[in-house]
Structure formats: C-alpha cells, structure tokens
N, C-alpha and C positions, 0 to 999 in steps of 0.2 A: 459835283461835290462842293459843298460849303466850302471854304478859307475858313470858319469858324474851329476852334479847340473844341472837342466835344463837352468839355468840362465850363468850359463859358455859358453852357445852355442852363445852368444848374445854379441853384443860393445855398447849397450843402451838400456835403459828402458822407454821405454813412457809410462807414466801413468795417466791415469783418476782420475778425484778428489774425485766427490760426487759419494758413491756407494764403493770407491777403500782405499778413503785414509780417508775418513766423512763420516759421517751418520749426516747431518745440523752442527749443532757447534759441536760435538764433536768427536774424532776419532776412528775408527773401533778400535778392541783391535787387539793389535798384529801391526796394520801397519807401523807406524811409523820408530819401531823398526829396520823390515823390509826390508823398503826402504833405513835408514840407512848403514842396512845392507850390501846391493847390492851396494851402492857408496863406503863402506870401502871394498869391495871386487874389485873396479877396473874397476866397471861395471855405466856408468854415469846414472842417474833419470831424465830427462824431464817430468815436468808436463804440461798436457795436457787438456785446458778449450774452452768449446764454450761458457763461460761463457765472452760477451765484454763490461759488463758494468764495471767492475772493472779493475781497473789497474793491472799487472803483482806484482809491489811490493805491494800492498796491498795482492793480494795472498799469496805471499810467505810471508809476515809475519803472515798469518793466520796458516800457516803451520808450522811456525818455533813456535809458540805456541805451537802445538801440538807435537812437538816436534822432527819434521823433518828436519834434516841440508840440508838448502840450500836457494838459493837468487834467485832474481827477474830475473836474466840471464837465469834462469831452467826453467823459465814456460814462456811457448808459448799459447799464447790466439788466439781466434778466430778473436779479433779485429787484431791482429798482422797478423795470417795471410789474413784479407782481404786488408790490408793497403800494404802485399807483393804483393799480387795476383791482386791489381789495377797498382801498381807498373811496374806489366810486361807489360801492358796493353794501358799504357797513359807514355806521357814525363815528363820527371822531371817538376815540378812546378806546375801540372795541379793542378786546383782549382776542388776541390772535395764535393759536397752537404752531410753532415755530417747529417743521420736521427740513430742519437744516443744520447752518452754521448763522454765526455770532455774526457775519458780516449780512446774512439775509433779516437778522432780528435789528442790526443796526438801522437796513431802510425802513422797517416798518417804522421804525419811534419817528423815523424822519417825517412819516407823513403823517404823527399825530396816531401812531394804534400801536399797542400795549403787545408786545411780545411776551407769551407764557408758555410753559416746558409740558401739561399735564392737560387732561380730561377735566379732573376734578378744578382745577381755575374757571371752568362754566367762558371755553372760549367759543366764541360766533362762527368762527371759520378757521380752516387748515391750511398752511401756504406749507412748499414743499420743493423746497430745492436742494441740490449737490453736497451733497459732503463726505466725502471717505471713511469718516468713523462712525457714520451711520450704523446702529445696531439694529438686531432685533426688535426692541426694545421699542426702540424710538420708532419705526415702521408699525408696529404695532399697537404704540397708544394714538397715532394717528387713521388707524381704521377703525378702534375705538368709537374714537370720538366722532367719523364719519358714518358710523352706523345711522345715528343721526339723520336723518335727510334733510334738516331744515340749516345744518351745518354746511357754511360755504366751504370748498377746497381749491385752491389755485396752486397750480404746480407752477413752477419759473422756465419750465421749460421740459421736453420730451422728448430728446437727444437721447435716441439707444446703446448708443456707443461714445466715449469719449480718447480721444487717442495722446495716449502714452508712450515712453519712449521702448518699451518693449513689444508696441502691440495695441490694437482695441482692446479697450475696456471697458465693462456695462457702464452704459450712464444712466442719467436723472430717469429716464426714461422707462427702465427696466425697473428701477424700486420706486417711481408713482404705479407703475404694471402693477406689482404686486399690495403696494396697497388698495389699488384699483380692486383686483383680484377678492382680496379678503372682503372690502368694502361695497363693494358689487356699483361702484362710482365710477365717473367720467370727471376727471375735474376740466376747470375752465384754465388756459394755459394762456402766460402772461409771453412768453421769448416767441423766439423763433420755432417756424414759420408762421407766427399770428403776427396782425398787424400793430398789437397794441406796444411793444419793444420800439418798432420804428416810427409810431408816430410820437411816441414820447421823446423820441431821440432828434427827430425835426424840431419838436417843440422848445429844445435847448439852447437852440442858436435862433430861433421864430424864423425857420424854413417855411417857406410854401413852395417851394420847389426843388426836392430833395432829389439826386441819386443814391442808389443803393448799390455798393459793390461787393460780391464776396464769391467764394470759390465753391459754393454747392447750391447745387440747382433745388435741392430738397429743402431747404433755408431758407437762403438768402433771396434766392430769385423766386419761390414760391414766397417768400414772405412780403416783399416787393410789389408780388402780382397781389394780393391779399391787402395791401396798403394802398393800391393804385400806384404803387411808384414808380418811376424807370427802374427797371434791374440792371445793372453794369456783371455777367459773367469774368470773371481775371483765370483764366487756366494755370494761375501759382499753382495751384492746389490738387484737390483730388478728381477731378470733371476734366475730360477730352473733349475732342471738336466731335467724338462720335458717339458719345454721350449727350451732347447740344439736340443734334440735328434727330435724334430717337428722343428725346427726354417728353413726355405728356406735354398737352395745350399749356395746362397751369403753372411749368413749371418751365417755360420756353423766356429767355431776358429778351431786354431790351438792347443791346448789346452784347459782344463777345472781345473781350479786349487779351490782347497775349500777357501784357502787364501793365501794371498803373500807369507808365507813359503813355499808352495810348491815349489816357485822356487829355494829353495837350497837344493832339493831333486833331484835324475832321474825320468825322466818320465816314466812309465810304456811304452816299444815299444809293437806293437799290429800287429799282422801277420793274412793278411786279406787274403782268401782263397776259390776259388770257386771250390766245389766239390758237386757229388749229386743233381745236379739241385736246389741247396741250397748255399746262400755266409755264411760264418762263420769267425769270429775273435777271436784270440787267445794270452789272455794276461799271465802273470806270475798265475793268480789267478783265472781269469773267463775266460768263452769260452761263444761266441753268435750265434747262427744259425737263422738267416731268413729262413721264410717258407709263401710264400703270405702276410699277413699282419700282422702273427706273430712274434715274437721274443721273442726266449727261452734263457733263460739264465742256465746256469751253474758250480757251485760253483768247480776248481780243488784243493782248498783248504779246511779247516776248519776255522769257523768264530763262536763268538758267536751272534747270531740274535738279543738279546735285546742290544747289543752293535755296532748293524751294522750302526746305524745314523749316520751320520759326521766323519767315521770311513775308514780308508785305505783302507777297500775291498768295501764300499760303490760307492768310488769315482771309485777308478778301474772299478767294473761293469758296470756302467754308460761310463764310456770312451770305453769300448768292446764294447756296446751295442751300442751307436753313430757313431762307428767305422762300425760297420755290418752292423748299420739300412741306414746309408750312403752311404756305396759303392752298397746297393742293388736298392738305389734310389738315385741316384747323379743330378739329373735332375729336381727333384722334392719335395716339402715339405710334408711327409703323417705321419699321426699320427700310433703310433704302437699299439700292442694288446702285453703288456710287460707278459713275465710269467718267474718266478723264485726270482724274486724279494722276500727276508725276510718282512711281513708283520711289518712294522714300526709304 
C-alpha cells in the first residue's frame, strides 16, 4: 500500500452535492470540514449540480452556511453547462427558446446567446431545464417549436426523480419525456451523466487531473466513466457496498470511499491474480476468490466481528471482493453468492 493520501494523486476535486456534501438542508457530518480540507491542502473543490433551477451563487451561499469556503466561481451547474454546450453549437447571438427558469436564461446571455419565451421569436434551438412552475404552456410551445427538426434541443439534464423532503418527485427528466413524447425528439443532454458538466467543471480551475466524487453510481460514476475520469463512490448517500459490487461495467468507480476522509488516507492497492481456473484478489487484509457464482472471502488479518460495520476491514473486503467479482465479469453485471462476510 502507498503512504500516499489518495487525494494527493489528483489537481481537483469535483464534487456532488446532495448525497456528498447534504442530506436536504442540512450537512453530512464530517463533510464540510473535508472539502475544506482538500482546498487548504492545494487540491481545488468544484461543485458539481444538475440541479438548473437555481443559480450558482445561490448554491454557493447555501454551502458557505454550512460551512464550506467557497464562491459562486466553484460551482458548475447543469444550466451552465448546457448554455456552453449550445454555445459550440449555434453562432454568437442566436436566440434561444428558454423551457426553464430565469437562472438557466441568465447562462445563456453569459455565453453571448439571446434567451426568448416563444416559437414566434424564429429561435435556432431549445434548451430545457428544472423549474416547478413549469406549465402546460410552456412544455408545449417547446414541442412546437421542436417540430422543427433542424431546431437544436438541449436538456440540462435527465434526472427522473428529484428528492424532496416528502418524497421523489418527477424530475427534469419526466417533462423533457414528454416533450420528447409530443416531439417525437431525443435531445442532446448537457449534466449528468454526460461528460460535457465535468469537463467544463475541470476546465474552471485548468484540471487535467480531476476526481470525481459523488454518491450514485447512475451519475456521478457513469458520468466520470463517460469523461475518462477517476470515479471516487462516497456511500453518504443512496448506493450500498451491494449495490457497488452488482452495479453494470459502466457504472463500476474507481474507488469506494465510506466518507470524504478517506481521501486523506491511501488506498488499499489490490493485486488481482488468475490462478487455478479461479481469479482472486489480494489486499493488505482480505483475499477474494471467484468460483462460478461464488465469492469467498477471506480474513489475512484479525478483526473484531461486532465491530466490523463501518470499520477499516469492512470497507477493505468489499473493495477485494469488487475487485475479484469484476475482473471475473468485466462484460457483464451478475449478482454474487457472498460468503465470508461477519454476520452484521
């Protein structure tokens, strides 16, 4: 195992919000602290939202509440990146059909293109993010206008659910659906999980060697694999260790950390080995051997069992065993038959 911090391998930190840095209004324990951390260490923090109904400084002041140093420059939103990603697309000034809020019509002027409410404005393209007073109305002069096929459409993102404090609730996802629907369109999606969010969000601090942290594997870590980037998995959020070791090829990280301190730890290295018509991997503390659909784990340490939960030789196993169940199916998502595991 390195002596290295895993976070020292890295010239930026992109980071997820809800799930990474929140749990709704209030902050994961520990994160804050954290992310501080990593900035007085040398290592820059971009936050990273598909969230485009809110403006960037509004985020960042939510953050700087809870107690995280840093401004409205660090966070990169989804409205942002579809307002770049129209940008490449269309000539300076084009007039742009706004099916959002005021804060997705603000990045467009930033990049130099004309935000307009109607059909009849003779706009080039449709951008389409978040907004809860989203009417009828307004979904429907956007399929309007996408009848059109030479009319671009860029959604800011395709999040079917966004979570409230009662409950999921449809997201952006569901009403580009139905403009899809009516439209009989596919648009081009600027957020998460596309890669174009995180490499504009590298581009803010001139990363070339960015991690990506956040708490779904449908996201963050497909979005990550999508960018070439390292994926960092943080289990704050809604994703288990048995979630990890099942989840598809494309959406497998490059790490599994239990919370943002681990990245001012080493990562356990994991020597993956085909022998015996069996693959096995080999950490500081556990060994994993595939055998058809099983997977055996094996303790080369001592541990106590009623202390194994959320504990250093927990996360280790789990990472050997991801490691094994992975190289013996690289191709494929299958659920394992775990054995050795401390009854928790």
């Amino acid at each position: 195992m390195t002596s290295e911090p895993l976070l020292a391998q890295y010239d930026a930190l992109l980071s997820d919000l809800d799930g990474v840095v929140y749990a709704g209004p209030y902050a994961i324990e520990g994160a804050p602290e954290a992310l501080n951390r990593a900035e007085s260490s040398g290592v820059p923090v971009v936050f990273v939202t598909n969230n485009a109904s809110r403006s960037v400084e509004s985020v960042a002041a939510h953050l700087q509440d809870l107690g995280v140093r840093t401004q409205a420059e660090r966070v990169v939103s989804s409205a942002q990146a579809g307002a770049a990603l129209l940008a490449q697309h269309v000539p300076a000034g084009s007039k742009i059909l706004v099916t959002g809020t005021e804060a997705l019509a603000d990045c467009l002027r930033a990049v130099g293109l004309e935000p307009v409410s109607s059909q009849s404005d003779n706009p080039v393209a449709v951008v389409q993010g978040f907004n809860p007073q989203l009417s009828w109305e307004d979904l429907a002069e956007a399929a309007y206008t996408l009848a059109d096929q030479n009319i671009l459409w860029v959604a800011t993102n395709t999040d079917q659910t966004i979570p409230k404090e009662r409950g999921q609730a449809p997201g952006n996802g569901t009403l580009v659906a139905a403009v899809g629907i009516a439209a009989r369109r596919t648009p081009m999606v600027a957020g998460k999980p596309e890669a174009a969010i995180f490499e504009t969000a590298a581009q803010t601090v001139k990363s070339s060697k960015p991690v990506i942290v956040g708490d779904r594997l449908d996201t963050d870590i497909l979005g990550a694999n999508k960018a070439h980037m390292a994926g960092a998995l943080v289990l704050t959020g809604v994703q288990t260790y048995q979630d990890v070791i099942s989840v598809v090829p494309e959406q497998r990280p490059t790490y599994i950390l239990r919370t943002l301190d681990d990245f001012f730890e080493p990562y356990p290295q994991i020597e993956i080995l085909h022998e015996d018509h069996a693959i096995t991997a080999h950490g500081p503390s556990w060994a994993a051997k595939v055998q058809g659909n099983n997977l055996y784990l094996t303790v080369q340490g001592s541990f106590a069992p009623e202390g194994f939960s959320g504990s250093d030789a927990e996360a280790e196993a789990w990472r050997v065993a991801c490691a094994a169940w992975w190289a013996a199916h690289p191709e494929q998502a299958v659920t394992p038959n775990i054995q050795g595991l401390p009854e928790v």
